[in-house]
PAZAPA-4460 file (N, C-alpha, C; in steps of 0.05 Angstrom, whole numbers, plus 32768, in hexadecimal, padded with zeros to 4 digits):
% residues 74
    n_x    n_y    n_z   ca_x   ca_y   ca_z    c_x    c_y    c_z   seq   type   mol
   792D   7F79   7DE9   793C   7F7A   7E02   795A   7F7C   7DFC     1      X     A
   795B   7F6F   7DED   797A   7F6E   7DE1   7985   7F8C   7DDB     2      X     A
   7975   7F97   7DCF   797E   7FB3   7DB9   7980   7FC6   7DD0     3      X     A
   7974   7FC4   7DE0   7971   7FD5   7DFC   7988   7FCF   7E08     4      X     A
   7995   7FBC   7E0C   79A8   7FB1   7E1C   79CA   7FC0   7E0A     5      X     A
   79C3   7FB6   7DF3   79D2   7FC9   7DE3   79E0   7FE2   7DEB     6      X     A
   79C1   7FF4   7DE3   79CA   8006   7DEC   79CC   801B   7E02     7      X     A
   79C6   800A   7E17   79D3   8011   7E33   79F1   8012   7E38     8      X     A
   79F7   7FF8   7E24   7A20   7FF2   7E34   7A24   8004   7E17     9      X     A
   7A18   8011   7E05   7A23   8020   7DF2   7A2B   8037   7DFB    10      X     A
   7A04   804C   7E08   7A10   805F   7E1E   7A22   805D   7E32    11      X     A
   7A22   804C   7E3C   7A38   804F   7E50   7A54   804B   7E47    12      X     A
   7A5C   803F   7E2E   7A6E   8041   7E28   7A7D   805B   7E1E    13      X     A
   7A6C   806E   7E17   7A6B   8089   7E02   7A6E   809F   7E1E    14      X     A
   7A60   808B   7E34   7A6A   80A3   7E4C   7A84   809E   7E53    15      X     A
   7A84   808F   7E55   7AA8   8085   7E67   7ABA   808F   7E5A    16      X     A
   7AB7   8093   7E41   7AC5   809C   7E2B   7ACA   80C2   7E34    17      X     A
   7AB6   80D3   7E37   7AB3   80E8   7E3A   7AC5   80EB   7E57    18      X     A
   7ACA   80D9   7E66   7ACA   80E2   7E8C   7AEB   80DD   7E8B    19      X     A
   7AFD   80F6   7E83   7B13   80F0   7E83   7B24   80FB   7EA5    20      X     A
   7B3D   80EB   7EA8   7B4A   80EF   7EC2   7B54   8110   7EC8    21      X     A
   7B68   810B   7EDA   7B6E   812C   7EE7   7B84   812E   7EC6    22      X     A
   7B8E   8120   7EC6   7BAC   8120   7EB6   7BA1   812F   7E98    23      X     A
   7B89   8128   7E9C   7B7B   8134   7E75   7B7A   814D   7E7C    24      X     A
   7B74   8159   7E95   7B66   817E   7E98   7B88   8191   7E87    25      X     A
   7B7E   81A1   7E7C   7B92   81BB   7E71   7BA3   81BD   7E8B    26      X     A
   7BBA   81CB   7E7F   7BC2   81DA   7E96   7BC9   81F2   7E98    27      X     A
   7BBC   8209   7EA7   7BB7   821D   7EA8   7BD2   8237   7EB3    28      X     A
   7BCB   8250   7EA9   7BD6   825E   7EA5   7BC6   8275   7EB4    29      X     A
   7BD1   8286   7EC7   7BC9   82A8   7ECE   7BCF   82B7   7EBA    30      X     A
   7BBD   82C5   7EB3   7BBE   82E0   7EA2   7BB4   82F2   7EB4    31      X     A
   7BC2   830C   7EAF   7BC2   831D   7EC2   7BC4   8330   7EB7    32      X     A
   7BBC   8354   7EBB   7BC5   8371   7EAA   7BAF   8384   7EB6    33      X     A
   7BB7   8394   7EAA   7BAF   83B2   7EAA   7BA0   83B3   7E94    34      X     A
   7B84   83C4   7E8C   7B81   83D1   7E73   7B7A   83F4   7E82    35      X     A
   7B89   83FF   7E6D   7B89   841B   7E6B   7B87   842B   7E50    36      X     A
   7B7F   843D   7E4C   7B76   8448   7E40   7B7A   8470   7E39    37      X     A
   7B8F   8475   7E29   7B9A   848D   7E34   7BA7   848E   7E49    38      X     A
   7BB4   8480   7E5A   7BBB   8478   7E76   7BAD   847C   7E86    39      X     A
   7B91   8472   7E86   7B85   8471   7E97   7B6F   8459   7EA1    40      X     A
   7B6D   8448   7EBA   7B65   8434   7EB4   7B45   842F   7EAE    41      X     A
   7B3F   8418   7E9A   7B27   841B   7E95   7B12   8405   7EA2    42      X     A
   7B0B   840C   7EB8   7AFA   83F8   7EC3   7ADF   83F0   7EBA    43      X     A
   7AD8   83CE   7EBB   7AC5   83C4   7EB6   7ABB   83BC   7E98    44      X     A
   7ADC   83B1   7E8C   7AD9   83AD   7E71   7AE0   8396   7E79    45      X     A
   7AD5   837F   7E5D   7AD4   8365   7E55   7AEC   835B   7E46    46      X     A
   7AFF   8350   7E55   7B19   8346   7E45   7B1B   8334   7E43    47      X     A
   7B1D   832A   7E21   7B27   830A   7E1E   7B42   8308   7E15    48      X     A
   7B4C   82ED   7E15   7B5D   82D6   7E0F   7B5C   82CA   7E06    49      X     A
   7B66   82CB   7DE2   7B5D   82B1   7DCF   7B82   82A7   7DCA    50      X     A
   7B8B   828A   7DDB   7B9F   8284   7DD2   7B9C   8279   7DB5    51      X     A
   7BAC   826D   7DA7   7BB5   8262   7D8F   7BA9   824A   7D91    52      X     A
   7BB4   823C   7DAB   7BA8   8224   7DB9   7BA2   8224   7DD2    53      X     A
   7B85   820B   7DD9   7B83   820F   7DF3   7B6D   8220   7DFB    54      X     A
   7B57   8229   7E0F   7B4C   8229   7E12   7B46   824C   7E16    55      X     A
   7B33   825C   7E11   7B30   8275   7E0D   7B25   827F   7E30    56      X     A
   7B2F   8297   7E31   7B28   829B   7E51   7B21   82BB   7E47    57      X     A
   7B0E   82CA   7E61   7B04   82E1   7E60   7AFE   82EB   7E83    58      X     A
   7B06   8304   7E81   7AFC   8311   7EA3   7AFF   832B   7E9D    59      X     A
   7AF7   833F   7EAB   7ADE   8356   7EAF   7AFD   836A   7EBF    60      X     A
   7AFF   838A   7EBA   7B17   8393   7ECD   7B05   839D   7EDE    61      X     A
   7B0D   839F   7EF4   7B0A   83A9   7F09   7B0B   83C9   7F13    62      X     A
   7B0A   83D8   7F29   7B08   83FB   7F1A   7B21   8405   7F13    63      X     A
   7B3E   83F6   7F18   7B51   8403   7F11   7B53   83FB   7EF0    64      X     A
   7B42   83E9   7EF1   7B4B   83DB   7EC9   7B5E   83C3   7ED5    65      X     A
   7B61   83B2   7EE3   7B71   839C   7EEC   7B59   8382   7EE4    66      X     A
   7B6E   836D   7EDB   7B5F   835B   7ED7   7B6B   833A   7ED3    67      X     A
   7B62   8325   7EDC   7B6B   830B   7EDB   7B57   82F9   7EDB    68      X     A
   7B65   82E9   7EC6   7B5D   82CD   7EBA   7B69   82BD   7EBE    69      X     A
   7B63   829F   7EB7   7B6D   8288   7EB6   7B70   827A   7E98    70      X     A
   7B7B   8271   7E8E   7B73   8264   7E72   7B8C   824E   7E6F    71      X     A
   7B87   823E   7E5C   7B96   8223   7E54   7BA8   8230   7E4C    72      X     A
   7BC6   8218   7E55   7BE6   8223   7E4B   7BE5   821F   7E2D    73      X     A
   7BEF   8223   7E1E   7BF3   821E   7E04   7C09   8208   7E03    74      X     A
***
């Protein structure tokens, strides 16, 4: 009974740990552009965002080749 009791306030400790406030979330950044191609735009391509730091973002252009993301500030 004991060892069970354990490790209940263990899990729950290991959660509380995980459940962080507003103040912990990134703070985010618009990315925004054109892709073109010969000058011309290329719709319905897959564009990513790998910062240095901070969280990686990706979105799809649209038929002119326009396209926006969100991703972590560095």
């Amino acid at each position: 009974m004991y060892r069970k009791q354990c490790l209940v306030l263990l899990y729950c400790f290991v959660a509380a740990l995980g459940c962080g406030g507003v103040g912990d979330a990134p703070k985010t950044v618009a990315v925004t552009g054109v892709v073109k191609y010969q000058g011309k735009p290329m719709p319905n391509l897959s564009v990513g965002f790998i910062p240095e730091t901070g969280m990686l973002a990706s979105g799809m252009t649209d038929a002119e080749g326009r396209f926006e993301m969100t991703t972590s500030a560095p």
